[in-house]
C-alpha positions in Angstrom: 0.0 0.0 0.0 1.5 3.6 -1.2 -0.1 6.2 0.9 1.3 9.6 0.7 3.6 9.9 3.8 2.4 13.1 5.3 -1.2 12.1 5.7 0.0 9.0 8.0 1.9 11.9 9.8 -1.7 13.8 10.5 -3.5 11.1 11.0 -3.8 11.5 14.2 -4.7 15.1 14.1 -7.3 14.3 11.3 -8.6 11.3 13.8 -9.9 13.9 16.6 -10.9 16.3 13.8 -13.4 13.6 12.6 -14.8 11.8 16.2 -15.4 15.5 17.2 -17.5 15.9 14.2 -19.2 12.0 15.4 -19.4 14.0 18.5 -21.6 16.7 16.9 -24.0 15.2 14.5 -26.3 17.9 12.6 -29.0 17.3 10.4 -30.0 18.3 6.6 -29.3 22.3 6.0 -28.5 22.5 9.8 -24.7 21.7 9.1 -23.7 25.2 10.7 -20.9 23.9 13.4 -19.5 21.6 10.8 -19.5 23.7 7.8 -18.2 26.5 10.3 -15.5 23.8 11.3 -14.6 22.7 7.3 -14.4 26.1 6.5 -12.1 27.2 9.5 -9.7 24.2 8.8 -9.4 24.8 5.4 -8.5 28.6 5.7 -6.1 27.9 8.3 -4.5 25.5 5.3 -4.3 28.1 2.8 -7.1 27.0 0.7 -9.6 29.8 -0.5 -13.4 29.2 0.8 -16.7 29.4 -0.8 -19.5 29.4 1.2 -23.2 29.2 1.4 -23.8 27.3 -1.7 -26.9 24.9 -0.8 -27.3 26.6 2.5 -24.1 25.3 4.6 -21.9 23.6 1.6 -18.4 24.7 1.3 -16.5 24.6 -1.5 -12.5 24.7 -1.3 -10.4 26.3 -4.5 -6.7 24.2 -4.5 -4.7 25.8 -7.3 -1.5 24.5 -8.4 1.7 26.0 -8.6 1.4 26.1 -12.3 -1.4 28.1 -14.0 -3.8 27.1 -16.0 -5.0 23.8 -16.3 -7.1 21.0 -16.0 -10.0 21.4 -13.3 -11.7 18.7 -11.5 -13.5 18.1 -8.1 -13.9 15.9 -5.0 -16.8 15.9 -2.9 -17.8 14.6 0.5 -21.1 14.7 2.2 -21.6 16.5 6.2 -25.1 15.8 7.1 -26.1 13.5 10.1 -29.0 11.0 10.4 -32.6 11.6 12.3 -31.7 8.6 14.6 -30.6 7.7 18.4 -26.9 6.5 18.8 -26.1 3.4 21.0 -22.2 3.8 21.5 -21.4 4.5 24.3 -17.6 5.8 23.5 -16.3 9.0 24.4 -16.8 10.3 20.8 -20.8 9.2 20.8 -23.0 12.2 19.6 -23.5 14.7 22.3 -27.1 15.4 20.0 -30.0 13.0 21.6 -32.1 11.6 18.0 -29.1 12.6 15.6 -26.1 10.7 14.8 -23.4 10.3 12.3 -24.5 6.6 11.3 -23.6 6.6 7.5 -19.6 7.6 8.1 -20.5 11.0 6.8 -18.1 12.5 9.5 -15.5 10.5 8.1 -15.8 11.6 4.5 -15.7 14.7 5.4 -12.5 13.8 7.3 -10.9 12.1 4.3 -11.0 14.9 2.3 -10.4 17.5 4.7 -6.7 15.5 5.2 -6.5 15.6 0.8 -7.1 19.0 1.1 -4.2 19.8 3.5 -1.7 18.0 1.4 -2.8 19.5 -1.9 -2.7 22.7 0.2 0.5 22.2 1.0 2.2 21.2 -1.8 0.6 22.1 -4.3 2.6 19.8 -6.9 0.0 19.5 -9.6 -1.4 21.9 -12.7 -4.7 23.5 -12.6 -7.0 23.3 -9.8 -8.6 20.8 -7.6 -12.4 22.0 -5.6 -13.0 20.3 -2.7 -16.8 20.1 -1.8 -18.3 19.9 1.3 -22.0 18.9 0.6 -25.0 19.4 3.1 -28.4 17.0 3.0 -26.9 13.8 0.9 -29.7 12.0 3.4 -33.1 12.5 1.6 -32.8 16.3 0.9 -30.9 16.4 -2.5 -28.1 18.7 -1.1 -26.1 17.9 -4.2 -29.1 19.3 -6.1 -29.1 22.5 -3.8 -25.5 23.2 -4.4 -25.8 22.8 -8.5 -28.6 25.2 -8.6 -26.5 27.2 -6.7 -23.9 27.2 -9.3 -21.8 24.7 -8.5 -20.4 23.7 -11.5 -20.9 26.9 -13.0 -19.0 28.9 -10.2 -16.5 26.6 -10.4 -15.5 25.0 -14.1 -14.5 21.5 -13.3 -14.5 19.0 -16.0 -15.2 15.8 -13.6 -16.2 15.1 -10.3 -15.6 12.2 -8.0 -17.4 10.6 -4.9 -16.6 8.4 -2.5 -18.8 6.4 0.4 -17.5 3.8 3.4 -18.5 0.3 2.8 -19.0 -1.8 5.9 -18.3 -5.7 5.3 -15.4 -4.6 2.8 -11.8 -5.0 4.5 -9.9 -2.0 5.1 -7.5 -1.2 2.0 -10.1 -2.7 -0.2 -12.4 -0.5 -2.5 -15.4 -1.8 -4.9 -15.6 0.1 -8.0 -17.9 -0.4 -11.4 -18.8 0.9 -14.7 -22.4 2.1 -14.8 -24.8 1.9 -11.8 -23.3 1.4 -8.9 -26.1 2.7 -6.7 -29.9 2.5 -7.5 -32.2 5.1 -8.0 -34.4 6.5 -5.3 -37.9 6.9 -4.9 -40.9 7.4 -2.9 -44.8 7.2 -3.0 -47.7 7.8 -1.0 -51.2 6.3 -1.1 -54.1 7.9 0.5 -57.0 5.8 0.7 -60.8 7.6 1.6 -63.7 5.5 2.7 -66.5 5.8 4.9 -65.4 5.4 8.5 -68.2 3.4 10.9 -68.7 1.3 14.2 -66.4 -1.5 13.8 -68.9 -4.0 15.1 -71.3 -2.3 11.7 -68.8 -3.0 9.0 -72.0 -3.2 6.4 -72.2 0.3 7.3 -68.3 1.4 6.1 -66.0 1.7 2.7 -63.4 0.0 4.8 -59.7 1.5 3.8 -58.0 -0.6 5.8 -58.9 -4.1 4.0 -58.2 -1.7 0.6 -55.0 -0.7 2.0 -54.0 -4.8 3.0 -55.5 -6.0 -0.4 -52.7 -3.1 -2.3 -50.2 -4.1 -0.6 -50.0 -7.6 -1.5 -51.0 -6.5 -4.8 -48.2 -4.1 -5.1 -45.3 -6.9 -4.5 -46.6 -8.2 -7.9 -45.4 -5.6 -9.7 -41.9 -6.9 -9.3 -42.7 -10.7 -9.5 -44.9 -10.6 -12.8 -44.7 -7.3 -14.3 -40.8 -6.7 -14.2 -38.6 -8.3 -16.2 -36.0 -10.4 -14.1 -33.4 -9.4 -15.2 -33.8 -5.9 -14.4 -33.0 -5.6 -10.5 -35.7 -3.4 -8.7 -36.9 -3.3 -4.9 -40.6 -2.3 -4.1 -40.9 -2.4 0.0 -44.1 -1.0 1.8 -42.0 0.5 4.6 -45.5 2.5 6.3 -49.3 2.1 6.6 -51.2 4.1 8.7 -55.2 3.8 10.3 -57.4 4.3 13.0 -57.5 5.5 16.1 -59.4 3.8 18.0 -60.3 -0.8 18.4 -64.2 0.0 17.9 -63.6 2.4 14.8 -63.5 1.4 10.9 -61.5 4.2 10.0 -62.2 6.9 7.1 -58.3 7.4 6.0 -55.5 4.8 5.1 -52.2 5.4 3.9 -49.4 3.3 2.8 -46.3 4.4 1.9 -42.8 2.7 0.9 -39.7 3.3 -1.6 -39.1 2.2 -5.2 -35.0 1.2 -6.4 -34.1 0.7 -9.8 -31.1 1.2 -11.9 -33.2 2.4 -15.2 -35.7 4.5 -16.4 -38.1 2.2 -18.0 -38.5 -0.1 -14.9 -39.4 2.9 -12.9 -41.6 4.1 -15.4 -43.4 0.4 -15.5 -43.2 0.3 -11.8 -45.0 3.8 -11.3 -47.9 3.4 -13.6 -48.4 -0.4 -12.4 -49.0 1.2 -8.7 -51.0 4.0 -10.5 -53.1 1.1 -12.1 -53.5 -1.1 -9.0 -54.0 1.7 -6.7 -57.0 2.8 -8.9 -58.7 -0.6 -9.2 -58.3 -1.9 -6.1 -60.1 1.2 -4.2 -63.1 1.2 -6.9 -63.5 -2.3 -5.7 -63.5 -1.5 -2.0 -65.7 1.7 -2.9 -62.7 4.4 -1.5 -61.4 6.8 -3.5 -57.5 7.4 -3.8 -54.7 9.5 -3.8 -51.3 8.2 -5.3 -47.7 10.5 -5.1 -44.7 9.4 -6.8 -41.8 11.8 -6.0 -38.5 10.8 -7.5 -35.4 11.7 -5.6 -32.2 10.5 -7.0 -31.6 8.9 -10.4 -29.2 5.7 -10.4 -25.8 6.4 -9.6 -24.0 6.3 -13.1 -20.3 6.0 -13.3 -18.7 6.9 -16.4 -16.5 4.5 -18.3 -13.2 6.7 -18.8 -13.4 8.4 -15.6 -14.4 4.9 -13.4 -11.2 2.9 -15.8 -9.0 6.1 -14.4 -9.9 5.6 -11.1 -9.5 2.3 -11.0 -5.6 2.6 -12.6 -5.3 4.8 -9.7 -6.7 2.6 -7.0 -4.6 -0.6 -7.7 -1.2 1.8 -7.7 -2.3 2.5 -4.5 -3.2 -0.3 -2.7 -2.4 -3.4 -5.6 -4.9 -5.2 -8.1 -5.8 -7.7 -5.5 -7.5 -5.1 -3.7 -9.8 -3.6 -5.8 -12.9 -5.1 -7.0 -13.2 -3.5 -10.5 -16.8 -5.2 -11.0 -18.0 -4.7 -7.5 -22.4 -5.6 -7.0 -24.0 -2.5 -7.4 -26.5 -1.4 -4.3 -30.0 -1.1 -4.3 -29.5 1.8 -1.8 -29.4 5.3 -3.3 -27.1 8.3 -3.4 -27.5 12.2 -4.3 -24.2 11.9 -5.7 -25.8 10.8 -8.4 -27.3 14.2 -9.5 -23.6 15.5 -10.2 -22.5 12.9 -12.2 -25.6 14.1 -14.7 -23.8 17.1 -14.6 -20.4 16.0 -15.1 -18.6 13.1 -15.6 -17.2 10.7 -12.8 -17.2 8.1 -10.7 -18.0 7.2 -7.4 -16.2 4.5 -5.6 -16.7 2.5 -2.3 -13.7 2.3 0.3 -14.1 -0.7 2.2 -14.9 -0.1 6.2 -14.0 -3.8 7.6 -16.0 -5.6 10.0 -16.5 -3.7 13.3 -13.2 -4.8 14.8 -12.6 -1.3 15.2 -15.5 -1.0 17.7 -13.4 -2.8 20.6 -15.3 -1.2 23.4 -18.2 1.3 23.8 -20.1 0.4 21.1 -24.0 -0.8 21.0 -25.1 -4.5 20.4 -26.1 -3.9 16.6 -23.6 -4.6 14.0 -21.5 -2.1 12.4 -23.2 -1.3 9.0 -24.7 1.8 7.8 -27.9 3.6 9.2 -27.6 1.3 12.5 -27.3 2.8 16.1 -23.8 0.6 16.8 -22.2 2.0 13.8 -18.8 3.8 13.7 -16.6 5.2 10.9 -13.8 3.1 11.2 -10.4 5.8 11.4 -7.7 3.5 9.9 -9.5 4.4 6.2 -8.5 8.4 6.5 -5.4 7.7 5.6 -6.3 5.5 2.5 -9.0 7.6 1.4 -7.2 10.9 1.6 -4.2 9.3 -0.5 -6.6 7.8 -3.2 -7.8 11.8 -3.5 -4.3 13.2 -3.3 -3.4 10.6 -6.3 -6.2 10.5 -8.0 -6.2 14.7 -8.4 -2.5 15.1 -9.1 -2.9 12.2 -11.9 -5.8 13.3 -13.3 -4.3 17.2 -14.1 -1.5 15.9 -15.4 -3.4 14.3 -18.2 -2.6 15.9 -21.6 
């Protein structure tokens, strides 16, 4: 493994940088003491700031020592999750309900430690932008920051991502060509019937038996609609009625998430639960409601960006370590919204097992969006080198 010798120097330094982040968890467009502490770091380096671009993203301006030339950017995401921590470490969030449980903290910390060697040194043409992004979970930060002028503001011609992967060993990374994240998508189904005494039932539109007969109907879509060779999850994650044991309601409401890696399956997906919705509440005599609100597209990376990166990951930690056709995830990713904008690619970094969780940690395992989980520190070093390589290669292209 090659990493860049000063990095192992901070690492260290960078360590406390990112558990005092875990320490202080804060939600979607409320990133104010992080983006406050990004900002503060990176000034202190050297680096010119940006700030305010989606609310609380920062964007960092590296340039080289030699003027113009090639422009690219590497982005990180800040924001925390709406969920109670059980670690019980000295680093656990200080924030009852919120909680760094998607290693957010230490992306942020990984390119914070990139940014203070290209800072430094400075050893490259053109000009690397380091991009601190608010609200990756759910809120489409990376959508804020573009309207914001991202990519107008500042003229990169690629951008790169880069997410911990729990169940992956340390010094490994998972990389592919195409989707490697699914898109992500939500609906809402309102059914309206006649409410009445639940020992009457002749005298109701029940929306609860509507609402149990759609959700069985909806799991159909995948198994006879879709074609099987095109991956896509449907999962009623909500349904919600009544108030009371004796009461039929008037109002039930399911609710749930859609993945897919194309297009047409969503759009096949989205009118079959149109379709379904529709009959099945005629035949139960309640009328519906149906929202379909599409968050991210599929994560797609880019074939000559995704076949750089990989050249770049196996100098730095040898071909045995990098899965080059890694199995794309169902899960979703806002990242996904800048590499429609520009080219790229988006890599996993693997996170090991939870060995790193000794002591102090809850009795879940370690994987993402779970109350035991922690960002595992021995991967600052490997990520930050992978962005220090990956940015001084990719301006000295031709």
């Amino acid at each position: 493994m090659k990493l860049v010798e000063p990095i192992m120097e901070w690492a260290q330094e960078i360590t406390a940088i990112r558990r005092d982040l875990h320490a202080h968890p804060e939600l979607a467009y409320q990133e104010n003491r992080t983006s406050d502490r990004v900002a503060e770091l990176l000034a202190s380096w050297g680096v010119e700031v940006h700030r305010g671009l989606g609310i609380t993203g920062v964007v960092g301006v590296i340039r080289g020592k030699e003027r113009p030339g090639r422009a690219l950017g590497l982005r990180a995401d800040m924001d925390a999750l709406p969920m109670q921590e059980l670690n019980t470490f000295e680093h656990a969030s200080t924030h009852p309900g919120k909680m760094h449980a998607c290693g957010h903290d230490g992306h942020t910390a990984m390119l914070l430690a990139a940014s203070r060697y290209l800072a430094a040194h400075r050893d490259f043409e053109g000009t690397v932008y380091v991009i601190f992004q608010p609200a990756e979970e759910g809120h489409i930060g990376a959508k804020k920051m573009i309207d914001d002028g991202l990519f107008t503001r500042f003229p990169m011609e690629a951008v790169f991502g880069m997410h911990n992967w729990p169940g992956m060993d340390v010094g490994k990374f998972g990389v592919c060509v195409g989707p490697i994240m699914a898109s992500s998508n939500y609906f809402k189904i309102t059914l309206r019937g006649k409410g009445a005494h639940a020992a009457m039932p002749q005298n109701s539109f029940d929306p609860i038996m509507a609402a149990t007969q759609l959700v069985q109907a909806l799991q159909t879509i995948v198994t006879r609609n879709r074609n099987p060779y095109e991956p896509a999850v449907l999962s009623v994650t909500q349904i919600h009625a009544g108030s009371a044991d004796n009461v039929i309601p008037e109002v039930a409401e399911v609710r749930g998430t859609v993945r897919t890696f194309t297009g047409e399956t969503l759009d096949l997906i989205q009118r079959r639960i149109d379709e379904l919705t529709r009959a099945i509440s005629t035949g139960f005599d309640c009328q519906a409601e149906f929202s379909f609100d599409r968050k991210y597209p599929p994560t797609w990376n880019h074939p000559d960006e995704t076949a750089f990166s990989i050249g770049v990951l196996k100098d730095l930690v040898g071909p045995d370590n990098v899965d080059e056709n890694v199995q794309p995830s169902m899960g979703g990713e806002d990242f996904a919204l800048m590499l429609k904008e520009r080219p790229g690619c988006y890599i996993w970094i693997g996170n090991g097992h939870g060995d790193h969780r000794a002591s102090g940690h809850g009795l879940g395992p370690c994987m993402l969006h779970n109350g035991s989980y922690d960002f595992n520190d021995e991967l600052i070093p490997v990520g930050a080198s992978y962005w220090v390589e990956l940015a001084r290669r990719w301006l000295a292209r031709p």
